[in-house]
C-alpha positions as CSV (number, residue, x, y, z in Angstrom):
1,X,1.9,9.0,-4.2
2,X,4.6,10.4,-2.0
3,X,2.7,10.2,0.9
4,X,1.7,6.2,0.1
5,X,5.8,5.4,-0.2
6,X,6.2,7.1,3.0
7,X,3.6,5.0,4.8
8,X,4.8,1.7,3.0
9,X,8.6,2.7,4.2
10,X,7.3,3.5,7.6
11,X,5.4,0.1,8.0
12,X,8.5,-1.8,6.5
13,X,10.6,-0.5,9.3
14,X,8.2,-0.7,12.0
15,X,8.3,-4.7,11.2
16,X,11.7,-4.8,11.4
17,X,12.2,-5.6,7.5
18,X,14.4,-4.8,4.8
19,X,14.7,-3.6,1.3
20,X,16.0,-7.2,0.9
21,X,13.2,-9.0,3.0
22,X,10.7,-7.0,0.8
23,X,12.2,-8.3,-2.3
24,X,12.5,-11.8,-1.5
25,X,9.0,-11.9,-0.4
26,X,8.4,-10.1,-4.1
27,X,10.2,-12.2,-6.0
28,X,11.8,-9.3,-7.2
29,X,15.5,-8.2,-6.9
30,X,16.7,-5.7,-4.0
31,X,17.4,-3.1,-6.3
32,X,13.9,-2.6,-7.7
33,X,12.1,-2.8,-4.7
34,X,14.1,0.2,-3.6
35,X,13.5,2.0,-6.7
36,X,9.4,1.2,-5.7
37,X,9.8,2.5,-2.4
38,X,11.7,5.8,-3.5
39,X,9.2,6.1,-6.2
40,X,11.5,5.4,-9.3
41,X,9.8,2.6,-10.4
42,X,5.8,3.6,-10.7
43,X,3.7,1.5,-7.6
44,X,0.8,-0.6,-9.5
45,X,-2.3,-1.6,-7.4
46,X,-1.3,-5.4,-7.9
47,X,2.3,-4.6,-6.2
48,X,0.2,-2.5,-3.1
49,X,-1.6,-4.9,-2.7
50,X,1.3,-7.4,-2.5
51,X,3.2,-5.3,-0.3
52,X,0.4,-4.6,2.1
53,X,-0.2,-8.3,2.5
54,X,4.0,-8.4,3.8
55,X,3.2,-6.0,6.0
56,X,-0.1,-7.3,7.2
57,X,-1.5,-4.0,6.7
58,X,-4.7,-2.7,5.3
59,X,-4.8,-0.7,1.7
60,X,-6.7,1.8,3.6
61,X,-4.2,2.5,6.1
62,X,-1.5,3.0,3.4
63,X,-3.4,5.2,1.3
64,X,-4.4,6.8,4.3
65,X,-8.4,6.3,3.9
66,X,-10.6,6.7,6.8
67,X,-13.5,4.3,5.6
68,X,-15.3,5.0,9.2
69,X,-16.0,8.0,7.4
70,X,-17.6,6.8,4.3
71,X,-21.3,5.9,4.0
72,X,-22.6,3.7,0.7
73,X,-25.7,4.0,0.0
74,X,-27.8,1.0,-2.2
75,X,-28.4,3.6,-5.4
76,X,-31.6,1.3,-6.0
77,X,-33.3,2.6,-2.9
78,X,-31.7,6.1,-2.1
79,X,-33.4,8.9,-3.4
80,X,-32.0,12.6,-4.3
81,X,-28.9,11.9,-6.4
């Protein structure tokens, strides 16, 4: 999780916006999106997804995912499981 509140704080800053910004754009006070970004106040998926939308930056990039990476495979058709 550490790692995921780094990334959002690094993102925040690289577009130039503030704990207040953040908030405002939450609907939330100042003070708790703080407490989100120093992890005092447990990050849901809804509020991720929120904040990643403010950003204009993908999940993946915050959680640090490389999907290039990942194959899926139809488990109607694919043998050997």
């Amino acid at each position: 999780m550490e790692s995921i509140l780094k990334n959002v704080a690094k993102f925040r800053k690289e577009k130039g916006l503030t704990y207040e910004n953040m908030a405002l754009e939450l609907g939330i006070s100042t003070p708790a999106y703080r407490k989100i970004e120093v992890g005092k106040t447990q990050l849901t998926v809804e509020r991720l997804y929120q904040i990643a939308d403010i950003l204009q930056v993908k999940i993946a990039i915050i959680l640090e995912i490389q999907t290039e990476n990942y194959h899926q495979t139809n488990k109607d058709t694919a043998t050997g499981f």
